[in-house]
PDB file of N, CA, C and O in Angstrom:
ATOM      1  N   UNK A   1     197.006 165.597  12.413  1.00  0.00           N
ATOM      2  CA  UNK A   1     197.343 166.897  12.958  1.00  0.00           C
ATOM      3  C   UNK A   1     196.837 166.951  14.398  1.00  0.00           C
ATOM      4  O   UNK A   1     195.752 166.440  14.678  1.00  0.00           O
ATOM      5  N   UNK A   2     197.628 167.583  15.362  1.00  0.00           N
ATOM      6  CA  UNK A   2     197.713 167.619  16.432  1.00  0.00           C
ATOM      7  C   UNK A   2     197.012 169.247  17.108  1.00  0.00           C
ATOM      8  O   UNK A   2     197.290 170.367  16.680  1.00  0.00           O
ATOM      9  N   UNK A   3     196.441 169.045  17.796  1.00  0.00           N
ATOM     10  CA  UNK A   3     196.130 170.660  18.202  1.00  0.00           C
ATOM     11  C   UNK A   3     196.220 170.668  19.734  1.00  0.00           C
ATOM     12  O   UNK A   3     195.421 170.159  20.520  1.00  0.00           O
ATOM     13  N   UNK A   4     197.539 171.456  20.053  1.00  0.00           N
ATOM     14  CA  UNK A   4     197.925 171.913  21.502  1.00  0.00           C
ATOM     15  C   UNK A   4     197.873 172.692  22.162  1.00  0.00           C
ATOM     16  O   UNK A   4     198.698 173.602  22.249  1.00  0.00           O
ATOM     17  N   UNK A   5     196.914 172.557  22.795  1.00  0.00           N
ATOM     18  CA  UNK A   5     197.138 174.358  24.116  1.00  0.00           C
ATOM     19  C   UNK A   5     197.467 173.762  24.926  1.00  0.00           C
ATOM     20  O   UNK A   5     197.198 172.678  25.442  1.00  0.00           O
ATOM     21  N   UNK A   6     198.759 175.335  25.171  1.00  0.00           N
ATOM     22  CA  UNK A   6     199.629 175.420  26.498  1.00  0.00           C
ATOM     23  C   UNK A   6     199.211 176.847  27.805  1.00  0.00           C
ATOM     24  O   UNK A   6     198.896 178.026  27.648  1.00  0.00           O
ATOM     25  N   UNK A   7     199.326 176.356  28.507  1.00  0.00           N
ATOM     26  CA  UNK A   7     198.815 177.845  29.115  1.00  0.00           C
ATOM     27  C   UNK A   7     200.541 178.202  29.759  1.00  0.00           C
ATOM     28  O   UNK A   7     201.179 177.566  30.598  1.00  0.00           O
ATOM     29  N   UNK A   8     200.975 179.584  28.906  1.00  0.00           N
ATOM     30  CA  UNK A   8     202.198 179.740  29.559  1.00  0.00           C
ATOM     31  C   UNK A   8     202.738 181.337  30.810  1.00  0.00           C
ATOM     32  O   UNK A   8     202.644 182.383  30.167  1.00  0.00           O
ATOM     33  N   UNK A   9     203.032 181.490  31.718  1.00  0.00           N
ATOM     34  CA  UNK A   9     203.355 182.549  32.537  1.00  0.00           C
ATOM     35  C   UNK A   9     204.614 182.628  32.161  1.00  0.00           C
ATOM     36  O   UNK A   9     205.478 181.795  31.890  1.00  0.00           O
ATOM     37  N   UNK A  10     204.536 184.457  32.211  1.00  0.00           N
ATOM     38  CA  UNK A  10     205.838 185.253  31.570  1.00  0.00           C
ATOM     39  C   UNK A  10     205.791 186.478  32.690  1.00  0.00           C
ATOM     40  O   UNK A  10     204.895 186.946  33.392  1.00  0.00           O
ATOM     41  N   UNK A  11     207.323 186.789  32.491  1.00  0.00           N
ATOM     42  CA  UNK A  11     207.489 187.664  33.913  1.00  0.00           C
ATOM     43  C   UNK A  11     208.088 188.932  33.352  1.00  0.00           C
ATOM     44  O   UNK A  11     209.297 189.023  33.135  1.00  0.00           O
ATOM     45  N   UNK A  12     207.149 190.004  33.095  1.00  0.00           N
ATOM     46  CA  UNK A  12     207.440 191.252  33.120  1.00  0.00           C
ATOM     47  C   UNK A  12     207.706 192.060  34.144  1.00  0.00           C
ATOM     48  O   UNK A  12     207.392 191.842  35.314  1.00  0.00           O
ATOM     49  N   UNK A  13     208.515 193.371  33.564  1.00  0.00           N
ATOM     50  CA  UNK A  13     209.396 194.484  34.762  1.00  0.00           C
ATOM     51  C   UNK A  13     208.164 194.609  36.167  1.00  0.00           C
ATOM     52  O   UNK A  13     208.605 194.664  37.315  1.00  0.00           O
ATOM     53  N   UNK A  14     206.558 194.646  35.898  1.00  0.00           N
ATOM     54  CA  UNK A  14     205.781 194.809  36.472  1.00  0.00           C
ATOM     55  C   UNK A  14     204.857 193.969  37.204  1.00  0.00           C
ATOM     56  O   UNK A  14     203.862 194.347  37.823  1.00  0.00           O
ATOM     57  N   UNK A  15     205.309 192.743  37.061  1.00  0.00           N
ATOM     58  CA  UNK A  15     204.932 191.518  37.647  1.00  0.00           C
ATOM     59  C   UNK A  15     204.844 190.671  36.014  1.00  0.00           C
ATOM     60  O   UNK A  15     205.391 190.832  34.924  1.00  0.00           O
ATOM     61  N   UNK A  16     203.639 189.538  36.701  1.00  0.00           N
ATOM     62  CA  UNK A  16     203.416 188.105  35.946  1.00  0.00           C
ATOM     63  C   UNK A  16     202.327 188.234  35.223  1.00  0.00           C
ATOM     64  O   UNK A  16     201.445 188.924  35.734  1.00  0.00           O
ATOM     65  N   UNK A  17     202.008 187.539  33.639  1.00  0.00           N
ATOM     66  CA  UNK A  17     201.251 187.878  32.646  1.00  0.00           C
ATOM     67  C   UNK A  17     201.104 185.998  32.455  1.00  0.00           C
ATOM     68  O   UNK A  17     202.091 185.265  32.394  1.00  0.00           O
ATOM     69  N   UNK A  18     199.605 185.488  32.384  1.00  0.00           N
ATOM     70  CA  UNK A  18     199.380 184.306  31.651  1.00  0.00           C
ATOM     71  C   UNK A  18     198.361 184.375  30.647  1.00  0.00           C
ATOM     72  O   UNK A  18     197.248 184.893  30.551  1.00  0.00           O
ATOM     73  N   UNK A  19     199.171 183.627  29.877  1.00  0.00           N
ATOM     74  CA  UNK A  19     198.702 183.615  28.653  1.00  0.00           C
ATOM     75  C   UNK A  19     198.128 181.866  28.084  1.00  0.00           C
ATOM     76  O   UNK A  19     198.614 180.882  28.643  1.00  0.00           O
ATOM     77  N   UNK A  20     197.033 181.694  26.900  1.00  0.00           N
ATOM     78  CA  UNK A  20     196.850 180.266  26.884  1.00  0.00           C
ATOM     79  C   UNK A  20     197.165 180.704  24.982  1.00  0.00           C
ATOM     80  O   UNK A  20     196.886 181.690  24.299  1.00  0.00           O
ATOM     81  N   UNK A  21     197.917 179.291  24.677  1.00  0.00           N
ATOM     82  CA  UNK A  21     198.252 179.389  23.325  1.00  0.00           C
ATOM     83  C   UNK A  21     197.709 178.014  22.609  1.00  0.00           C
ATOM     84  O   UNK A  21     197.845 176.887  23.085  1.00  0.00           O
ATOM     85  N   UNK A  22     197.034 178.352  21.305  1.00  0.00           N
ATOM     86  CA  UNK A  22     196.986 177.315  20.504  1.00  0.00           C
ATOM     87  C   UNK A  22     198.398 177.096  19.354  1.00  0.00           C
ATOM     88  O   UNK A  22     198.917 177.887  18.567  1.00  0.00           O
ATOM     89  N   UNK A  23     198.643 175.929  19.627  1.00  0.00           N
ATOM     90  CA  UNK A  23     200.172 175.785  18.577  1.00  0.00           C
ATOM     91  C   UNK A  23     199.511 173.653  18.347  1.00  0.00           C
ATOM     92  O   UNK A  23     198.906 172.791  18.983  1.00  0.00           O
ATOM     93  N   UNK A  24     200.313 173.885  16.796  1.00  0.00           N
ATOM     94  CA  UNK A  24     200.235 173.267  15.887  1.00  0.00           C
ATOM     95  C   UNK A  24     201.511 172.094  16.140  1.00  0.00           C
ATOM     96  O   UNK A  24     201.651 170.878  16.273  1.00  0.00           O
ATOM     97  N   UNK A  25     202.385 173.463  16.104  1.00  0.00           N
ATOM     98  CA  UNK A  25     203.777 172.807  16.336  1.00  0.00           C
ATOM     99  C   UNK A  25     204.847 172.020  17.973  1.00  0.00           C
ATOM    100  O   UNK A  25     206.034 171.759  18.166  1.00  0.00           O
ATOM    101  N   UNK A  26     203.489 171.906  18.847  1.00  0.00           N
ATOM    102  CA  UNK A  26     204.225 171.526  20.383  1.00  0.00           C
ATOM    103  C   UNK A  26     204.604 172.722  20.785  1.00  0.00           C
ATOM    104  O   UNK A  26     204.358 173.823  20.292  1.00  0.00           O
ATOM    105  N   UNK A  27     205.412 172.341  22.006  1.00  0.00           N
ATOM    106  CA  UNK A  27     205.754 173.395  23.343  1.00  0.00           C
ATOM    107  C   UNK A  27     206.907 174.234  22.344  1.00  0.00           C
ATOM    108  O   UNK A  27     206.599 175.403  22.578  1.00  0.00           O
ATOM    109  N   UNK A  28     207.994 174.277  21.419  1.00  0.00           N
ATOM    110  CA  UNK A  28     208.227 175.065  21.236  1.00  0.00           C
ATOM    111  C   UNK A  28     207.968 175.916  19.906  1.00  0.00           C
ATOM    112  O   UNK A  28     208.701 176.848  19.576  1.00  0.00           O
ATOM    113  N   UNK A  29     206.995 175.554  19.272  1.00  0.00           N
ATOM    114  CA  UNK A  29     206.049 176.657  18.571  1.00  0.00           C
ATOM    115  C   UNK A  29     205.353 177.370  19.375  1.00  0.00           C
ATOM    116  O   UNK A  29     205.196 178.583  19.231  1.00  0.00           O
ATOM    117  N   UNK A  30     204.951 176.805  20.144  1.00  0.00           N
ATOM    118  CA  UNK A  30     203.793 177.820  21.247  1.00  0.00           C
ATOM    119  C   UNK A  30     205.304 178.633  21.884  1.00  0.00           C
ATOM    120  O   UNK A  30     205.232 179.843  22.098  1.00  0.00           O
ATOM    121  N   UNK A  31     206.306 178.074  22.090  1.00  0.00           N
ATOM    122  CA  UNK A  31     207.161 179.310  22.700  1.00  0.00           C
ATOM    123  C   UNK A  31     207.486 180.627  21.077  1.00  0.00           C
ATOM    124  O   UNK A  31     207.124 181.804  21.083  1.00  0.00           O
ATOM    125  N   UNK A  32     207.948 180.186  20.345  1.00  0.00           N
ATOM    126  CA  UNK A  32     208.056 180.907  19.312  1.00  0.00           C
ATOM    127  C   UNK A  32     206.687 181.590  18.705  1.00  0.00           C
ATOM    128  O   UNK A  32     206.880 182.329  17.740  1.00  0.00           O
ATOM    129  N   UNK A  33     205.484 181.452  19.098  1.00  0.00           N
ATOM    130  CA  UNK A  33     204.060 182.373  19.070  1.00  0.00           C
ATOM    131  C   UNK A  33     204.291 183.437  20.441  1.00  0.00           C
ATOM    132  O   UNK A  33     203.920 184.607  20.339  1.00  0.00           O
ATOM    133  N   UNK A  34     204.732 183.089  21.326  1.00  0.00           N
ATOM    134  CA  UNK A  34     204.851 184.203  22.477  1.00  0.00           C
ATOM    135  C   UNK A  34     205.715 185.161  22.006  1.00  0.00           C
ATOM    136  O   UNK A  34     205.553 186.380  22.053  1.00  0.00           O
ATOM    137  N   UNK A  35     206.880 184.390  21.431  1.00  0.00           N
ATOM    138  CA  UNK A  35     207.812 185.209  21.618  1.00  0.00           C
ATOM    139  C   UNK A  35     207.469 186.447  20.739  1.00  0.00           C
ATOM    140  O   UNK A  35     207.578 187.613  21.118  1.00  0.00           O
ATOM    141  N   UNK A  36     207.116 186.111  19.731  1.00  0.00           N
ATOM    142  CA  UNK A  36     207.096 186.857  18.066  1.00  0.00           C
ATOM    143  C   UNK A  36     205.702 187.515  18.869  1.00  0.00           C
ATOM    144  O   UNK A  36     206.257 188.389  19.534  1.00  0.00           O
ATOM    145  N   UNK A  37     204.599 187.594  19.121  1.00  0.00           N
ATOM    146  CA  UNK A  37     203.834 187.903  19.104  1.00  0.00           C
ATOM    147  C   UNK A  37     203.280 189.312  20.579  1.00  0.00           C
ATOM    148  O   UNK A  37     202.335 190.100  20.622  1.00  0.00           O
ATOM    149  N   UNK A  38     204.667 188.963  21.753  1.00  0.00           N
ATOM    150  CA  UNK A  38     204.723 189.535  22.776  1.00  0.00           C
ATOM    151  C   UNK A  38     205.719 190.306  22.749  1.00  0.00           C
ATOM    152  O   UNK A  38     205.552 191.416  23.254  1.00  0.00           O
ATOM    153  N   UNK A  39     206.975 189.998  22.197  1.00  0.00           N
ATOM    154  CA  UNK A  39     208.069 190.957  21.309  1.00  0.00           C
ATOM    155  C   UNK A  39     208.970 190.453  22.916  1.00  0.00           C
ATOM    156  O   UNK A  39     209.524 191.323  23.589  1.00  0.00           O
ATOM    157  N   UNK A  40     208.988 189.014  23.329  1.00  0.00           N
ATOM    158  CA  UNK A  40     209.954 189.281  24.609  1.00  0.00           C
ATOM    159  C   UNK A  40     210.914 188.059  24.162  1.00  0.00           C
ATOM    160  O   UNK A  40     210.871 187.234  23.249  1.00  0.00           O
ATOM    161  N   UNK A  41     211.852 188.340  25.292  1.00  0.00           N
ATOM    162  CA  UNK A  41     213.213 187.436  25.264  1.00  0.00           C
ATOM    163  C   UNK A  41     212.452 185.757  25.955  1.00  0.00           C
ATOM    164  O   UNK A  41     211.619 185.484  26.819  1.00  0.00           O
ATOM    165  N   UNK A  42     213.107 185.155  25.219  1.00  0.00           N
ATOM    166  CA  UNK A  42     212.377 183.572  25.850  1.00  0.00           C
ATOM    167  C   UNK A  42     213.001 183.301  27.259  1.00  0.00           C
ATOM    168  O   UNK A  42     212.629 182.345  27.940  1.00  0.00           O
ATOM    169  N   UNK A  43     213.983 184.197  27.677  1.00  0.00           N
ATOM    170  CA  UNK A  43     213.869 183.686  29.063  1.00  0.00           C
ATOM    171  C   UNK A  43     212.640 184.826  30.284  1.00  0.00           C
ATOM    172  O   UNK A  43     212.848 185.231  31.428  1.00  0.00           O
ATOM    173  N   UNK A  44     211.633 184.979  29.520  1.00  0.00           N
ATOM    174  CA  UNK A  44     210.482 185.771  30.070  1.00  0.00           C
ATOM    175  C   UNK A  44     209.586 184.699  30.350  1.00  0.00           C
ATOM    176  O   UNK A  44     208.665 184.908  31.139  1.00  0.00           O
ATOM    177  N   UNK A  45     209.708 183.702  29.874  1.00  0.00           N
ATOM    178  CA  UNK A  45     208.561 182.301  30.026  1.00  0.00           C
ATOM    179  C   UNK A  45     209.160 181.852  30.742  1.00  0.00           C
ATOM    180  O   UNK A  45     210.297 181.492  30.437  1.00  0.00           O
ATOM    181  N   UNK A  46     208.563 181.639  32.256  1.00  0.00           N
ATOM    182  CA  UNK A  46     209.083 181.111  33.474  1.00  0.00           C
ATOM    183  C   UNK A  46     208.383 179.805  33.370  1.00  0.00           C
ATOM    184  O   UNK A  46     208.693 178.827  34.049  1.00  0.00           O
ATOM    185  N   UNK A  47     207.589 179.825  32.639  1.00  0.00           N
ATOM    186  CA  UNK A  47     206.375 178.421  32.731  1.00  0.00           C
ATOM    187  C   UNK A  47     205.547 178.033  31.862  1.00  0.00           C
ATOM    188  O   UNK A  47     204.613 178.760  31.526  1.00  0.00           O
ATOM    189  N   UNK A  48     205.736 176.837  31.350  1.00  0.00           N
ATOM    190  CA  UNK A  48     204.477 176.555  30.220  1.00  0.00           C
ATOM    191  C   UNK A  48     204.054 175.150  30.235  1.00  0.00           C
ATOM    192  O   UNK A  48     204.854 174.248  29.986  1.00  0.00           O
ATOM    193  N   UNK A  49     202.858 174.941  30.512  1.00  0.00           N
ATOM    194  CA  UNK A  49     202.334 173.608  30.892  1.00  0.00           C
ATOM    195  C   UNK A  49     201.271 173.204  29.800  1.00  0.00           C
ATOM    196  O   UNK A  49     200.390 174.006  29.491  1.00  0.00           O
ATOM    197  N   UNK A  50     201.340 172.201  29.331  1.00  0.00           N
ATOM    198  CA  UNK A  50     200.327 171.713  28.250  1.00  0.00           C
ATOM    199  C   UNK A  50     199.257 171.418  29.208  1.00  0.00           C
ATOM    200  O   UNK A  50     199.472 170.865  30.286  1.00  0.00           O
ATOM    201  N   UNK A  51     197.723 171.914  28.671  1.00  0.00           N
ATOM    202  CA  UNK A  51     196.687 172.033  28.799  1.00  0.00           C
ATOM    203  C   UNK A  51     195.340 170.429  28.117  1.00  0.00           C
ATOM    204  O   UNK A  51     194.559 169.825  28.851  1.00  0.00           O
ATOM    205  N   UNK A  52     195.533 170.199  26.623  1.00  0.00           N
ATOM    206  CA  UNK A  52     194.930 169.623  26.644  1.00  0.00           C
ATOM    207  C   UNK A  52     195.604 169.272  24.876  1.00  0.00           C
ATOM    208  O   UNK A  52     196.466 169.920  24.283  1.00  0.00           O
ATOM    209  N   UNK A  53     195.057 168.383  24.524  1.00  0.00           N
ATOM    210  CA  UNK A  53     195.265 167.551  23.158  1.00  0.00           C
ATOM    211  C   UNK A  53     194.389 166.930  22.371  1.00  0.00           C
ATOM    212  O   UNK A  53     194.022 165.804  22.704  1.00  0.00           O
ATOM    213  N   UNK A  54     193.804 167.619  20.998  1.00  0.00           N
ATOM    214  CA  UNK A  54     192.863 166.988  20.446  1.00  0.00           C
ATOM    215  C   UNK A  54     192.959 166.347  19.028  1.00  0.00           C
ATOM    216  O   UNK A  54     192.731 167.309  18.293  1.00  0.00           O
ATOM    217  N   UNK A  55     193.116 165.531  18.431  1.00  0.00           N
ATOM    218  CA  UNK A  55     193.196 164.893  16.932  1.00  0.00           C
ATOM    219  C   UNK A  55     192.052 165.732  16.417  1.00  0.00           C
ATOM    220  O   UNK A  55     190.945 165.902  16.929  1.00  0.00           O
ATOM    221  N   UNK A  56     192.714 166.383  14.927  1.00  0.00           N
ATOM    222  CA  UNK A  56     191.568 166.304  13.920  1.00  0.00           C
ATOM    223  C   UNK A  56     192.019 165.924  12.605  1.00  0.00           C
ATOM    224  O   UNK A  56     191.211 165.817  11.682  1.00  0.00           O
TER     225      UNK A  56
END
């Protein structure tokens, strides 16, 4: 098992929001945790860059 944080920027009516996500499932589980969890359209993630990678 893989454990991934991404740190991703999302662009609301009021400017830019970053966020850092732990996902299980790669870059697009961590998009599907934003999405579900921020209630936004996936083209609100202007950016998501993997952070770091650890085996356990």
């Amino acid at each position: 098992m893989t454990i991934e944080i991404y740190r991703a920027t999302l662009k609301y009516d009021k400017g830019k929001i970053n966020l850092c996500i732990v996902s299980l499932n790669g870059e697009q589980g961590a998009k599907e945790q934003i999405i579900s969890g921020e209630g936004c359209p996936e083209s609100a993630i202007i950016k998501i860059k993997k952070l770091t990678a650890k085996a356990v």
